[in-house]
C-alpha positions as CSV (number, residue, x, y, z in Angstrom):
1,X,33.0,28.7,-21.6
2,X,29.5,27.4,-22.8
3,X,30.4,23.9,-22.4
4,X,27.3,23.1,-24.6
5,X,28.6,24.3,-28.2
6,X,32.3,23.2,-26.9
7,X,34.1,19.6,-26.0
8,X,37.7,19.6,-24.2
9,X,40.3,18.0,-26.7
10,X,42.6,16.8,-24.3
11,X,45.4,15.9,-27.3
12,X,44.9,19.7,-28.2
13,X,44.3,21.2,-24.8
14,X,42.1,23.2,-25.9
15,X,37.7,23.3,-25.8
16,X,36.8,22.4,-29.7
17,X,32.8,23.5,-31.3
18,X,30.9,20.3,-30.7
19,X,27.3,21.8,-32.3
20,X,23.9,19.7,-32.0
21,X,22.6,21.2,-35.0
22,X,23.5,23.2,-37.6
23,X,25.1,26.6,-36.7
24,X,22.5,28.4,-38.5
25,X,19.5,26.5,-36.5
26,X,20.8,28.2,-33.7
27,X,19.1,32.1,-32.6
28,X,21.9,34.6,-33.7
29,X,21.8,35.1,-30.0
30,X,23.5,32.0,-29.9
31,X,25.6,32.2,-32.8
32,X,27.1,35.0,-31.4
33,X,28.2,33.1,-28.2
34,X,29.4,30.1,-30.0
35,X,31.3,32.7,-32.3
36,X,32.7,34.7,-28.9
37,X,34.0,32.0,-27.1
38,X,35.5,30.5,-30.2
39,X,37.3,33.3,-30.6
40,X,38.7,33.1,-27.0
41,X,39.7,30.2,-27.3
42,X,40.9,30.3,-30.4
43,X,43.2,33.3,-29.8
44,X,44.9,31.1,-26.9
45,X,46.0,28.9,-29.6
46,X,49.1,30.6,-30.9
47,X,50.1,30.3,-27.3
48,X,50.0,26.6,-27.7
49,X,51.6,26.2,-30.9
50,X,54.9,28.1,-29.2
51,X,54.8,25.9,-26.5
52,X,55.0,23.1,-28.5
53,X,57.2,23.8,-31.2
54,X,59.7,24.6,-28.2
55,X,59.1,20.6,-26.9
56,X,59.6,19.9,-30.2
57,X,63.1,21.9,-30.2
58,X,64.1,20.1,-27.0
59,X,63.3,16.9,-28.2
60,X,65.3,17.5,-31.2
61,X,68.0,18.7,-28.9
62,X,67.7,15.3,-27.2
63,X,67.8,13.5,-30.0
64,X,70.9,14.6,-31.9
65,X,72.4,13.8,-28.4
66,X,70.9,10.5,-28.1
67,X,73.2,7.0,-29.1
68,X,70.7,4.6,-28.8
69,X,68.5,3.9,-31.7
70,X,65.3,2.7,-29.8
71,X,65.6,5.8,-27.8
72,X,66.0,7.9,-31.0
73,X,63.1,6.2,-32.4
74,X,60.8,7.1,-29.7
75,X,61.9,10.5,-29.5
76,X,61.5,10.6,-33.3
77,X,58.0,9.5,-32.7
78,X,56.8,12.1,-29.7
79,X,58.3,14.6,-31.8
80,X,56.1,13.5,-34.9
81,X,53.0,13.6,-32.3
82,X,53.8,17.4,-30.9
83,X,54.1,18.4,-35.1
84,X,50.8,16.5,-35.4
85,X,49.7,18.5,-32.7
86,X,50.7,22.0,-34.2
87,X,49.3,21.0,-37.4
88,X,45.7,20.1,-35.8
89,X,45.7,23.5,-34.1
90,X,46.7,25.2,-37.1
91,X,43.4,23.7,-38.4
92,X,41.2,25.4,-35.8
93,X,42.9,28.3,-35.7
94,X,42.2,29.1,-39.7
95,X,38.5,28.2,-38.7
96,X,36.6,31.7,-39.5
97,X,34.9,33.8,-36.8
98,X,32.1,35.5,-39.4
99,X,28.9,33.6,-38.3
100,X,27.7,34.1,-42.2
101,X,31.1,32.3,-43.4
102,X,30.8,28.9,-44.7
103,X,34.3,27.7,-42.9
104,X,32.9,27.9,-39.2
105,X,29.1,26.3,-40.4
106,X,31.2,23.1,-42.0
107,X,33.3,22.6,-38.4
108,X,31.5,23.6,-36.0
C-alpha cells in the first residue's frame, strides 16, 4: 500500500485516502494508484462489516443475559461503538472508484 495517499484508521482498521492535494493535481499515473489500492482496500471492507456485526450479535447475546444495569449499560455502549463502526465503513465503502467521479475527489 502507498502509504503516501493512505493513513491507517485504527477505529476502522483499515488504510483511509489522506491526499496532499487535490486528486486531480495528481499525474493520472498516480490517480490510478491511489484509485487501485483504494479499491483493495476498500473491497476488504465487507469483511470487516461481518466481523463486526457478529461482535455486535454477541454482545447483544450478552446483554439480554446480563442482570446488572451498569454492566448492561456498558455493553449497550460498545455495542453502539461497533454500529458506529459499520456505519463509518459503510461510508468509505460507497466512496466511488471512477477517478473522473466527483465522490472520490471530495474524500479523498
Amino acid at each position: 500500500m502507498n502509504h503516501s495517499y493512505f493513513i491507517y484508521d485504527e477505529r476502522l482498521d483499515i488504510h483511509v485516502p489522506h491526499l496532499e492535494q487535490p486528486f486531480e493535481d495528481y499525474h493520472l499515473s498516480e490517480r490510478l494508484a491511489i484509485i487501485e489500492t483504494w479499491e483493495d482496500a476498500r473491497g476488504r471492507i465487507p469483511t470487516k462489516v461481518k466481523k463486526l456485526e457478529r461482535e455486535i450479535e454477541r454482545k447483544l447475546q450478552k446483554m439480554n443475559e446480563e442482570d446488572d444495569f451498569e454492566a448492561s449499560c456498558n455493553l449497550n455502549g460498545e455495542i453502539a461503538d461497533l454500529a458506529s463502526r459499520i456505519n463509518d465503513l459503510h461510508i468509505w465503502y460507497r466512496i466511488s472508484q471512477d477517478e473522473d467521479s466527483v465522490p472520490i475527489k471530495r474524500y479523498l
